[in-house]
C-alpha positions as CSV (number, residue, x, y, z in Angstrom):
1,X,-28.4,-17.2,84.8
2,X,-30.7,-19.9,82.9
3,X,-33.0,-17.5,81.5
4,X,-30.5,-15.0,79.9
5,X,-28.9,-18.2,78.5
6,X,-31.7,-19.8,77.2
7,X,-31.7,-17.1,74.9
8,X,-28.8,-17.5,72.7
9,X,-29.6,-17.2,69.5
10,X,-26.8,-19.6,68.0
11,X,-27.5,-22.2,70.4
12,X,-29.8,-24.4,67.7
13,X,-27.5,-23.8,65.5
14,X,-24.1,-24.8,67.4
15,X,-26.0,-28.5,68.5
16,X,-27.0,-29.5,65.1
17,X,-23.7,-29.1,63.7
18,X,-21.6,-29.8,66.8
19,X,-22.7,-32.7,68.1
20,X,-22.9,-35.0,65.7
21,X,-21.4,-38.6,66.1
22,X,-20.3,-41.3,63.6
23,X,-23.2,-44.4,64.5
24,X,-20.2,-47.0,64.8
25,X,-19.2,-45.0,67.9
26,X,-17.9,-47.7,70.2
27,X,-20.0,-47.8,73.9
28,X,-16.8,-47.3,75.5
29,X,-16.1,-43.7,74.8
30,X,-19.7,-42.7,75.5
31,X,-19.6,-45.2,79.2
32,X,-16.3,-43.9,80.2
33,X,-17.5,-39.9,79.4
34,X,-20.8,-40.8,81.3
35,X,-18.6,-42.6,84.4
36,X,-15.7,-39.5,84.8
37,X,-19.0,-37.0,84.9
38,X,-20.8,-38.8,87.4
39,X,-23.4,-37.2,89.4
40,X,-22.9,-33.6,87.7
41,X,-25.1,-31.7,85.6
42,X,-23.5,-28.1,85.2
43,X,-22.1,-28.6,81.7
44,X,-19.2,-26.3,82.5
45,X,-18.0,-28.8,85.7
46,X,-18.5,-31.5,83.3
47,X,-16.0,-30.1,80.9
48,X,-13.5,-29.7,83.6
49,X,-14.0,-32.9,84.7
50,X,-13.2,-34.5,81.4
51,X,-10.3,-32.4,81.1
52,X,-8.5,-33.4,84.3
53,X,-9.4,-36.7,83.2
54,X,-7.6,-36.8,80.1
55,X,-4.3,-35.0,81.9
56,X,-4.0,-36.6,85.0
57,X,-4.7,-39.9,84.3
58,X,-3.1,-40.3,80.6
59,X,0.9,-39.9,79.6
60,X,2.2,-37.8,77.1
61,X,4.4,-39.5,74.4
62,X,5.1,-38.7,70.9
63,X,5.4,-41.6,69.5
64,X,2.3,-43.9,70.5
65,X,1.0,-47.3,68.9
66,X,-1.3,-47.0,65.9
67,X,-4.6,-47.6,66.5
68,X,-5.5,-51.4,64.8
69,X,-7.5,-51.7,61.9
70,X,-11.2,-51.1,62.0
71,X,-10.7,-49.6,66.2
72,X,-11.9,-46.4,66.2
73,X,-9.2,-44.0,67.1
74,X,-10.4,-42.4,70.4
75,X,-11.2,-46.4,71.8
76,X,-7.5,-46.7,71.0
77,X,-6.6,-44.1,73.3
78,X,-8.8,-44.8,76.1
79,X,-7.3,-48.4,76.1
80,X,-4.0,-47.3,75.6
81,X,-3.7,-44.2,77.9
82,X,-0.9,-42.4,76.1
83,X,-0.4,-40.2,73.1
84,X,0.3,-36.2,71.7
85,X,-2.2,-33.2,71.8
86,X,-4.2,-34.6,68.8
87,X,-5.3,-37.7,70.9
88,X,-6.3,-36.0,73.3
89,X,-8.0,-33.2,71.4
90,X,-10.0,-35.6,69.7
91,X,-10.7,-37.6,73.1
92,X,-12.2,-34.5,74.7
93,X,-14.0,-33.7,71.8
94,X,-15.7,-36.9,71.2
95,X,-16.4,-37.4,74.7
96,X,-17.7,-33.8,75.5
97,X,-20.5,-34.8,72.4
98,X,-21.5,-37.9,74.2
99,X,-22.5,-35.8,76.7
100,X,-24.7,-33.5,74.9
101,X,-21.9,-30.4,75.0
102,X,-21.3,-29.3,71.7
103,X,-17.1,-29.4,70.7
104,X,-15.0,-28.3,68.1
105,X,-11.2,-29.7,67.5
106,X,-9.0,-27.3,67.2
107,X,-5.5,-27.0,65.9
108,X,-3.2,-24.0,65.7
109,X,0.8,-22.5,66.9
110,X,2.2,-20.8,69.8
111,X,4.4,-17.7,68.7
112,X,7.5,-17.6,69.9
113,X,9.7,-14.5,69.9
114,X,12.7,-14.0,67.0
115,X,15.6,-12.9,68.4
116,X,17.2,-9.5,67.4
117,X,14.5,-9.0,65.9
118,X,11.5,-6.1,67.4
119,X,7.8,-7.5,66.9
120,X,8.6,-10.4,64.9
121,X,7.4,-13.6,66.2
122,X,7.3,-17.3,64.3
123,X,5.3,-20.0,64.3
124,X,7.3,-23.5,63.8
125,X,6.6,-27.2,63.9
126,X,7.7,-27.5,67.0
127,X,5.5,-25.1,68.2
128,X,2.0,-26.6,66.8
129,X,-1.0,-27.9,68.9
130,X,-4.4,-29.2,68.9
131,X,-7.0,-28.1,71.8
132,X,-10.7,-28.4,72.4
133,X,-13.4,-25.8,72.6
134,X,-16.7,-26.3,74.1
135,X,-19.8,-24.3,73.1
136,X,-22.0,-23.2,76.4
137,X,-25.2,-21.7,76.1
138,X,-25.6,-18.0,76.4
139,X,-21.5,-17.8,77.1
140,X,-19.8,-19.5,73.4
141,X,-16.8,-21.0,73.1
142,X,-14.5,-21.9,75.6
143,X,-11.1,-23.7,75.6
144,X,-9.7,-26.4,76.9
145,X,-6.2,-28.3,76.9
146,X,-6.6,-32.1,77.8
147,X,-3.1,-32.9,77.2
148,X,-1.0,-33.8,80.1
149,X,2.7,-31.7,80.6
150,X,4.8,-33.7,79.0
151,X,7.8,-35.4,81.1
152,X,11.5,-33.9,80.0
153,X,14.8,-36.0,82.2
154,X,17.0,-33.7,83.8
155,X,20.1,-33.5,82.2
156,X,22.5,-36.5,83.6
157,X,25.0,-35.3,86.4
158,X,28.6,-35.0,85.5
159,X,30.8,-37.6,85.8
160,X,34.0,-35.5,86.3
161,X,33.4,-31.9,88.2
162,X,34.8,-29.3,86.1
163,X,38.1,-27.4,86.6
164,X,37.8,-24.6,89.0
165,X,38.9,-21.4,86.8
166,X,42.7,-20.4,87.9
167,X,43.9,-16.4,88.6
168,X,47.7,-17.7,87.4
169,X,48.4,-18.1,83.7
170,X,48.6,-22.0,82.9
171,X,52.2,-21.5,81.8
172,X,55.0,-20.2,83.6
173,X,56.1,-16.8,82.3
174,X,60.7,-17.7,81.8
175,X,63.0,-15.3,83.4
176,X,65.2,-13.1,81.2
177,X,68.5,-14.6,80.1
178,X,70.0,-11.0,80.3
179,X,69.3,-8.1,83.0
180,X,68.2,-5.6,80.6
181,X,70.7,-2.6,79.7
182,X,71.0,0.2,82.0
183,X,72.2,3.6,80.4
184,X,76.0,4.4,81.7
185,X,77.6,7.4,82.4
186,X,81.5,7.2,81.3
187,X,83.9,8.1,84.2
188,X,86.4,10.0,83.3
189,X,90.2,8.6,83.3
190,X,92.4,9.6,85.9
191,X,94.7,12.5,85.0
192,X,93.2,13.5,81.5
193,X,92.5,16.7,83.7
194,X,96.3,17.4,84.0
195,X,97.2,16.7,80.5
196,X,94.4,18.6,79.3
197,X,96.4,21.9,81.4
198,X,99.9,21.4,80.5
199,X,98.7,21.5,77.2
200,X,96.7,24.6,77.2
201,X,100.0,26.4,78.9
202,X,102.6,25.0,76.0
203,X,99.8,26.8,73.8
204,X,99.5,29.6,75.7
């Protein structure tokens, strides 16, 4: 409610510092803030409104033009209409102040898990960004993320389907030469019996 906010106690504090604007500031940051905020006064709405601005109308790309000498870097942008988390940090930042809200840029990193590894996170390059935070009276600061999602190509569609996975070994397995060796029982030769008879009588 407006009278609970109106007492913030940082709230002098937080627009001295937190608004401030270089005097060079071109007209068309503070015209184009002033045009995407039209008709609303809520400073929270116009927050969101120059967030949504910045993603939905802007492309992400990391490697945008360099600003020309002596244009002021958010100008660029505006004109431009593409860039990385620090344009548009800085955008929403300089814009925000044009309209009275005091804003901060930030910059930090996303942790991302370490495999193997229980409660260990990193922070890498690849994981850096820049936001914006806007101070509201009787609330503090609040974040926002102007940059739009970046655009990734799906991966290209094979050319050449891939081999459907086989049950039978690729190789045919060869026959044996030989059929393998079966033990033999001996038969015995006809008439050892006999012999083996008239010889035990003669001993006998």
């Amino acid at each position: 409610a407006d009278p609970l906010r109106t007492r913030d106690p940082y709230w002098t504090a937080i627009k001295d510092r937190y608004l401030q604007l270089p005097p060079e500031l071109p007209d068309l940051i503070g015209a184009t803030a002033a045009r995407v905020t039209e008709n609303e006064t809520d400073p929270y709405s116009q927050a969101v409104l120059l967030e949504q601005f910045l993603q939905e109308q802007f492309t992400y790309a990391l490697d945008p033009d360099f600003p020309p000498d002596g244009m002021d870097f958010v100008a660029h942008l505006l004109e431009e209409k593409q860039g990385y988390c620090v344009h548009f940090a800085t955008a929403m930042t300089v814009m925000a102040r044009t309209l009275g809200l005091p804003a901060r840029y930030v910059e930090g990193f996303a942790l991302e898990a370490v495999a193997d590894q229980e409660e260990t996170w990193r922070a890498t390059g690849k994981t850096a960004h820049a936001w914006c935070e806007i101070y509201l009276q009787g609330i503090g600061w609040l974040t926002f993320d102007p940059t739009p999602a970046s655009r990734t190509e799906p991966p290209p569609e094979p050319t050449v389907p891939p081999a459907q996975p086989s049950l039978r070994p690729t190789e045919p397995i060869p026959e044996p030469t030989q059929h393998p060796l079966e033990p033999t029982i001996p038969e015995p030769e006809s008439g050892s019996y006999l012999w083996l008879i008239i010889l035990f009588a003669v001993l006998i």
